[in-house]
VOGU-3710 file (C-alpha; in Angstrom, 3 decimals, decimal comma):
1> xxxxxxxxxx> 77,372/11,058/-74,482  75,955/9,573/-71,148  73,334/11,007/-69,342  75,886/13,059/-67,054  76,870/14,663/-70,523  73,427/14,937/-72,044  71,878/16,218/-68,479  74,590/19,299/-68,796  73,997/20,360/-72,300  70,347/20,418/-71,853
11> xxxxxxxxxx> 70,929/22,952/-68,839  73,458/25,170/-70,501  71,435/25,849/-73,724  67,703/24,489/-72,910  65,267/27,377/-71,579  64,630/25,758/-67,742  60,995/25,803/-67,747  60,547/22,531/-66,271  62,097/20,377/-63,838  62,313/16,543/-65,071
21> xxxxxxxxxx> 63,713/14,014/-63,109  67,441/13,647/-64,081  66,848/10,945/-66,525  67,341/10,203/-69,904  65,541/8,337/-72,213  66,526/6,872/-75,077  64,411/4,480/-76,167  61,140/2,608/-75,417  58,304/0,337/-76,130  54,787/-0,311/-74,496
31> xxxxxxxxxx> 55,484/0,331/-71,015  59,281/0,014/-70,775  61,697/2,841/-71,114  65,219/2,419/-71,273  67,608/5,324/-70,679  71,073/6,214/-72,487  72,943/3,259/-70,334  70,464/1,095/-70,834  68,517/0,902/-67,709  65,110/-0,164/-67,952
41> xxxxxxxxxx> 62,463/2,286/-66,610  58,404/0,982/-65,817  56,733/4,209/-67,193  53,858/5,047/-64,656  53,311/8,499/-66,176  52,260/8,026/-69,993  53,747/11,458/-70,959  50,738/13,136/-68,695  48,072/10,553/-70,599  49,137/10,827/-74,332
51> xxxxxxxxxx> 50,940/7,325/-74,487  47,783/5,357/-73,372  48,274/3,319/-76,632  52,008/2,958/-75,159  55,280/3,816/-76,725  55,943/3,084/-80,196  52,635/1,200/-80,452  53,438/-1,207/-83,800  49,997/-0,618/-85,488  50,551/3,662/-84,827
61> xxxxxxxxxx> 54,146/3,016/-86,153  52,670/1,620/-89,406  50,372/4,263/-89,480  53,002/7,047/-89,385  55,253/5,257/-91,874  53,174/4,764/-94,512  51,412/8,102/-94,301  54,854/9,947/-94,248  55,742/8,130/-97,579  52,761/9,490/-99,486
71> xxxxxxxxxx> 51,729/13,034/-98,254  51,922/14,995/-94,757  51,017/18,238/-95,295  48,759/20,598/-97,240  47,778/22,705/-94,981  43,948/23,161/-95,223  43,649/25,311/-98,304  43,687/22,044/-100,028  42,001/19,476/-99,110  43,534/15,463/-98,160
81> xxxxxxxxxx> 42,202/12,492/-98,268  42,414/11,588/-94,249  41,057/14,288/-92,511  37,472/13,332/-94,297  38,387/9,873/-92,587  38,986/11,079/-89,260  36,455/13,371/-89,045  34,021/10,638/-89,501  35,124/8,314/-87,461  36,138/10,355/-84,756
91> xxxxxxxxxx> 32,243/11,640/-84,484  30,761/8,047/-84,769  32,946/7,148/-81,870  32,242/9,713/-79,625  28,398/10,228/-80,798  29,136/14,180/-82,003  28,448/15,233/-85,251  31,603/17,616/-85,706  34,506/18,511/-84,941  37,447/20,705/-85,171
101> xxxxxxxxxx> 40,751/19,908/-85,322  43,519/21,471/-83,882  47,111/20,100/-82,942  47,971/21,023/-79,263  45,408/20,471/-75,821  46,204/24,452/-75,349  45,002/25,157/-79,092  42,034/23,007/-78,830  41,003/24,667/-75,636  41,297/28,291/-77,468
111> xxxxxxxxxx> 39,230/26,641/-80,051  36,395/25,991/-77,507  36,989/29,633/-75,719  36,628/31,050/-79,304  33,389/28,674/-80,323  31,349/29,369/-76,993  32,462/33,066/-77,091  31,045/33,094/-80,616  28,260/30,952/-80,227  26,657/33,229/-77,529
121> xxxxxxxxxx> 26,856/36,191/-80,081  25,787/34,302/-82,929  23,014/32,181/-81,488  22,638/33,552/-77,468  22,425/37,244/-78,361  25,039/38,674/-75,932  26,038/41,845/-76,480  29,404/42,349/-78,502  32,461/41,618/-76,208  30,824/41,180/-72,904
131> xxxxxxxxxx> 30,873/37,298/-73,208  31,670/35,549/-69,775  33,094/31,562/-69,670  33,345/30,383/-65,742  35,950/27,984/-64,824  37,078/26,309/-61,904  39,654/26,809/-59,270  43,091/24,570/-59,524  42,091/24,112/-62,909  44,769/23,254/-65,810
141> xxxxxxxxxx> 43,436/23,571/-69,607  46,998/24,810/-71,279  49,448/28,123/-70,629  48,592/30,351/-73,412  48,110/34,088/-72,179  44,014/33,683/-72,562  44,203/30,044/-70,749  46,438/31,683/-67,992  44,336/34,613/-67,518  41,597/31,959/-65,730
151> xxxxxxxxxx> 44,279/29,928/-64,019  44,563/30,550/-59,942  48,093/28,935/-59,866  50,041/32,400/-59,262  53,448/30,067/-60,826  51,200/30,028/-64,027  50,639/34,015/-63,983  53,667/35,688/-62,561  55,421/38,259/-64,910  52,736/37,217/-67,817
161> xxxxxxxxxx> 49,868/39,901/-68,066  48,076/41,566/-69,146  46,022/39,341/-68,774  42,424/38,324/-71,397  39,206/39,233/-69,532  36,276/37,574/-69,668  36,635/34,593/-67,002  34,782/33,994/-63,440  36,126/31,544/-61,376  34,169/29,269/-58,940
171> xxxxxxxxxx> 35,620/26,520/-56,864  35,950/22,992/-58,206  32,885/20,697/-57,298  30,670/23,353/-56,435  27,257/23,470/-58,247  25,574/26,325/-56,276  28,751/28,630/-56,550  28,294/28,053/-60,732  24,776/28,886/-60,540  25,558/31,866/-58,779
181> xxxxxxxxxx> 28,048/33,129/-60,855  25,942/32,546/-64,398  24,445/35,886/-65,702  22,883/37,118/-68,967  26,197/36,872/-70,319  27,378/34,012/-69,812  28,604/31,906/-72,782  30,047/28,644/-71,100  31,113/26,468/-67,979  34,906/24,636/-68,422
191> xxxxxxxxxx> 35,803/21,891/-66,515  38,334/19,118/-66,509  36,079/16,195/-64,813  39,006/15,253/-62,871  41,659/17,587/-62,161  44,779/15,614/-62,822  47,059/18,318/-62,670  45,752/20,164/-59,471  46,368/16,188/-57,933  43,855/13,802/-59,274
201> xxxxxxxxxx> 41,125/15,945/-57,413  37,559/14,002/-58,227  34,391/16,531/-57,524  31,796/15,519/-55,488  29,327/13,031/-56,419  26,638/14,284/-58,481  28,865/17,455/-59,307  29,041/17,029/-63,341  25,468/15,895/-63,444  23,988/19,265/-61,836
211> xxxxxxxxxx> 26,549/21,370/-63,338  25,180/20,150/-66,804  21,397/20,722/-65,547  22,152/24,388/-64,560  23,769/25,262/-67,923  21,290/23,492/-70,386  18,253/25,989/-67,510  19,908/28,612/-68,462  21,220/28,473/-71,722  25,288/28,024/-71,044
221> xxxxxxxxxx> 27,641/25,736/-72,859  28,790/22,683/-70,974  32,455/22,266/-72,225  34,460/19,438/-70,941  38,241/19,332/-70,766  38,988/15,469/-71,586  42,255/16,003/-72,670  44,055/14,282/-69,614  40,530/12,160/-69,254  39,262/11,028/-72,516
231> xxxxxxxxxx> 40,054/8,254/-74,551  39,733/5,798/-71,868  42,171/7,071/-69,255  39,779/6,755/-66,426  37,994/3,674/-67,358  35,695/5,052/-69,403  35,751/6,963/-73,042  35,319/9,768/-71,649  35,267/10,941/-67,429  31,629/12,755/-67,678
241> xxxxxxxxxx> 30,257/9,431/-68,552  30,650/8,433/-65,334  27,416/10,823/-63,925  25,891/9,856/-67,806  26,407/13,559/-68,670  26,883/14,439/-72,931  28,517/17,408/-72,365  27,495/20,533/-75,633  31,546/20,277/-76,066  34,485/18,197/-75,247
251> xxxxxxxxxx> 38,370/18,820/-75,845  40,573/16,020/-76,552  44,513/15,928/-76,811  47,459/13,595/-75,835  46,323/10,198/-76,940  44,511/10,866/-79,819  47,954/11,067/-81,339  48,964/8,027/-79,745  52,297/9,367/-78,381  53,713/9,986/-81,892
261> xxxxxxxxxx> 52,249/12,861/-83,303  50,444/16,015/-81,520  46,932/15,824/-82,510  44,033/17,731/-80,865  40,390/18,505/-81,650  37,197/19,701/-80,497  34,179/17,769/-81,002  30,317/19,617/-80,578  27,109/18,994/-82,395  26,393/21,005/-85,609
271> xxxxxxxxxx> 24,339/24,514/-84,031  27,567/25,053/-82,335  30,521/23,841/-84,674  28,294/25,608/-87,579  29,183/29,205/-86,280  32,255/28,884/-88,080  32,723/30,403/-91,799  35,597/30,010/-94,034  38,989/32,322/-92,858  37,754/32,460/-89,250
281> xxxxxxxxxx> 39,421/30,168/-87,255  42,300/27,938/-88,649  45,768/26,212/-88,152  48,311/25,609/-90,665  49,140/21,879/-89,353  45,392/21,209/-87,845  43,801/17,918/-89,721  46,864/17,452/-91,941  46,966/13,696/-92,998  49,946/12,474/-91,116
291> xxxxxxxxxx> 48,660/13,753/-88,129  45,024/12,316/-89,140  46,229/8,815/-90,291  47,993/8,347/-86,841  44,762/10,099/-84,690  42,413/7,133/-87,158  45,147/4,174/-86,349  45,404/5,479/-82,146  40,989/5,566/-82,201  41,623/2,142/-83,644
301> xxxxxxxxxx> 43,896/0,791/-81,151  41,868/1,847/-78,103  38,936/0,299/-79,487  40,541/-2,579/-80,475  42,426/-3,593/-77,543  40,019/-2,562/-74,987  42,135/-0,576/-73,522  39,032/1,341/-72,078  37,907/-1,801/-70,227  41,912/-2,158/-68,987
311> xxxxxxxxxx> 41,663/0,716/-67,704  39,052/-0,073/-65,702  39,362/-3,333/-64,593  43,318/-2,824/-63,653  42,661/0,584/-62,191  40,303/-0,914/-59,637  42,630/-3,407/-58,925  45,739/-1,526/-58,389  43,772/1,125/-56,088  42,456/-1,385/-54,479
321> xxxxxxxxxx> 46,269/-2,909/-53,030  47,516/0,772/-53,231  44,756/1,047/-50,256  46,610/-1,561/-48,231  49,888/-0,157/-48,708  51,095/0,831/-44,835  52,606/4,016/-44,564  52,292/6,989/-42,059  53,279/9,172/-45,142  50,307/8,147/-46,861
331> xxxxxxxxxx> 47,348/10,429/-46,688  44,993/9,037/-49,212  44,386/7,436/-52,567  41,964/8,525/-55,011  42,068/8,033/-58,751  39,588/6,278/-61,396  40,481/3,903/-63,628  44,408/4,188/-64,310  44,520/8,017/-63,355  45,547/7,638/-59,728
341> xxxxxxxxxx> 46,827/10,042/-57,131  49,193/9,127/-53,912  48,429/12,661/-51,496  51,132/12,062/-49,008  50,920/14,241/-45,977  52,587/17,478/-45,673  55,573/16,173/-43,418  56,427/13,673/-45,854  58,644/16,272/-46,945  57,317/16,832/-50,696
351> xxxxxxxxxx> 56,802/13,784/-53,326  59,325/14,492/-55,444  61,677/12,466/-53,120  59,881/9,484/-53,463  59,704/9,959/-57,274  63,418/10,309/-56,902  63,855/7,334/-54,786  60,754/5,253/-57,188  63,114/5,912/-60,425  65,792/4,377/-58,752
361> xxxxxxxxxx> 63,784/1,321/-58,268  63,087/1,339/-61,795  59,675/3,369/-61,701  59,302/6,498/-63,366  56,240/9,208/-62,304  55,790/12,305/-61,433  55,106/14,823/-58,488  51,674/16,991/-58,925  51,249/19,867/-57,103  53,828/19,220/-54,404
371> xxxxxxxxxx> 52,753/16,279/-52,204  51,178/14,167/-54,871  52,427/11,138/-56,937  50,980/10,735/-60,093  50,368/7,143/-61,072  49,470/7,252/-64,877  50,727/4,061/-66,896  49,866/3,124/-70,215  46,434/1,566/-70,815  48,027/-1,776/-72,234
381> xxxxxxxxxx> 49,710/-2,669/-68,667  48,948/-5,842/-67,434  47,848/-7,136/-63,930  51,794/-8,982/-63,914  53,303/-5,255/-64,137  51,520/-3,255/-61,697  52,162/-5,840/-59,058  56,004/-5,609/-60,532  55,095/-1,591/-60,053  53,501/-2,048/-56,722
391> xxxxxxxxxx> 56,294/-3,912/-55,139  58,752/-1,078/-55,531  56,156/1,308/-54,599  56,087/-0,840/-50,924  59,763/-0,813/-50,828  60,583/2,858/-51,415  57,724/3,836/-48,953  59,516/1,438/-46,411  62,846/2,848/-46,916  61,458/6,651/-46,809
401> x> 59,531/5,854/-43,430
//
């Protein structure tokens, strides 16, 4: 079937909860996607960050292979000879000394809504059920029921509560507003460091750094959502690192399965992690060995290949001639590393047209939050192919002015 074919089947029995661009992939590799007719696509979105690695990366490939032909799943009432593995390596990376693991961003974000809610019990002394976590405004950690009762996007909500109690929201980048809102029970702050969903929105300077200092005054968890950020997305391993802030727990996601297999975890040091006993907290599929072997072979890769440094040194770069792209459309570009927003003005008349218009060029990315293009490519890119990307950028922004 073509894509014409393929395009009406997926609408006639697929739920519509999303809205892709009209097309269809059908294979790739790196950074190049190719669709049913064979038309070859520069892929500037990464699958939201979890391709950093890029598609089909040969060494993750491997990984996945061989691990399929020996064992994939025990589920965790026996134990495998990879999580061990990854669990190690994972903490010596990352400079925690445990972690979870989980196999969705959503689940590992419950994960850290469950630990901090039971940590404060445990090891804060809050009274039974009165635990309060404070999040921000715009914010995007996953669309479970408990992660949509703190969202403020009413698309999120609508015709989905009850909702779970427990959450205070403060606006994003504001430190006095969070040291307003802590109180004796108070178990944790969440944050994503950048909010890539609400638009590639970076707080103020200084924001992360003072957050951190008015949680460790008054005993609150610091919990980072680096599922979008981490793993060298932004430049760096992980976003907080760029206001040298070690944050009491981080989420990670997307890449840590290197595009082939959903892996997730939380990582903490051992007075928090340790409130967990045997039959408390679980998954079926969390730290099986395929899913390890390819999360152990993706840690691999990004250290490897400095694709951390990439990120950073082509991220710079690319801002940097996104800045002197002329457009009256344009209303600013923000981004760090290879996370990178276009805000177009309001009059532009939305961004999905110029995603529209950017696929036909042969780029494919993705409108955020209504007048915001989403520039997200894998971490392997080269200088050669953002200037290939760049071009048709200048040429659909000329032929949409």
């Amino acid at each position: 079937m073509d894509s014409k074919d393929l395009i009406v089947v997926e609408d006639l029995y697929g739920a519509h909860n999303y809205h892709p661009l009209d097309v269809v992939i059908g294979k790739a590799q790196g950074i190049w996607m190719h669709d049913v007719e064979g038309r070859k696509y520069l892929d500037c979105l990464s699958a939201y960050s979890a391709v950093n690695q890029g598609h089909r990366h040969p060494r993750i490939i491997r990984a996945l292979v061989e691990q399929s032909r020996k064992l994939t799943l025990t589920s965790r009432a026996f134990r495998n000879d990879q999580w061990p593995m990854l669990a190690k390596e994972v903490c010596e990376m990352t400079g925690y000394s445990m972690v979870l693991p989980m196999n969705s961003g959503a689940e590992a974000v419950e994960t850290a809504v469950k630990t901090a809610r039971k940590w404060a019990y445990q090891k804060k002394g809050v009274a039974q059920d009165r635990a309060e976590i404070i999040a921000c405004a715009n914010n995007f950690h996953g669309r479970t029921v408990t992660v949509i009762s703190f969202s403020t996007e009413p698309l999120y909500r609508q015709d989905f509560g009850p909702f779970t109690p427990g959450f205070t929201i403060i606006p994003f980048g504001d430190a006095d507003a969070l040291e307003k809102a802590i109180t004796p029970n108070t178990a944790a702050f969440l944050v994503e460091p950048i909010q890539a969903e609400a638009g590639i929105l970076i707080p103020p300077d200084g924001f992360l750094k003072k957050a951190a200092e008015i949680c460790k005054r008054n005993n609150v968890l610091f919990i980072a959502d680096e599922i979008q950020t981490g793993l060298g997305r932004v430049g760096k391993l992980f976003a907080c690192e760029f206001e040298g802030v070690r944050p009491d727990m981080v989420v990670i996601g997307k890449s840590l399965g290197g595009g082939c297999y959903p892996v997730s975890a939380v990582l903490a040091d051992r007075e928090i992690l340790g409130v967990f006993k045997p039959g408390e907290h679980g998954s079926t599929f969390g730290g099986n060995p395929l899913g390890c072997a390819v999360a152990r072979e993706s840690l691999r890769v990004i250290r490897d290949e400095k694709l951390v440094e990439n990120a950073a040194e082509r991220g710079r770069s690319f801002m940097e001639k996104l800045r002197k792209v002329r457009s009256r459309h344009i209303k600013e570009i923000r981004g760090r590393g290879l996370l990178i927003g276009i805000e177009l003005h309001p009059e532009a008349g939305g961004a999905r047209r110029f995603c529209e218009e950017l696929m036909k060029e042969g780029l494919l990315c993705k409108e955020t939050h209504d007048n915001v293009i989403r520039l997200a490519p894998p971490l392997i890119i080269r200088e050669k192919d953002l200037n290939w990307a760049l071009k048709r950028i200048k040429t659909v922004f000329k032929r949409l002015a």
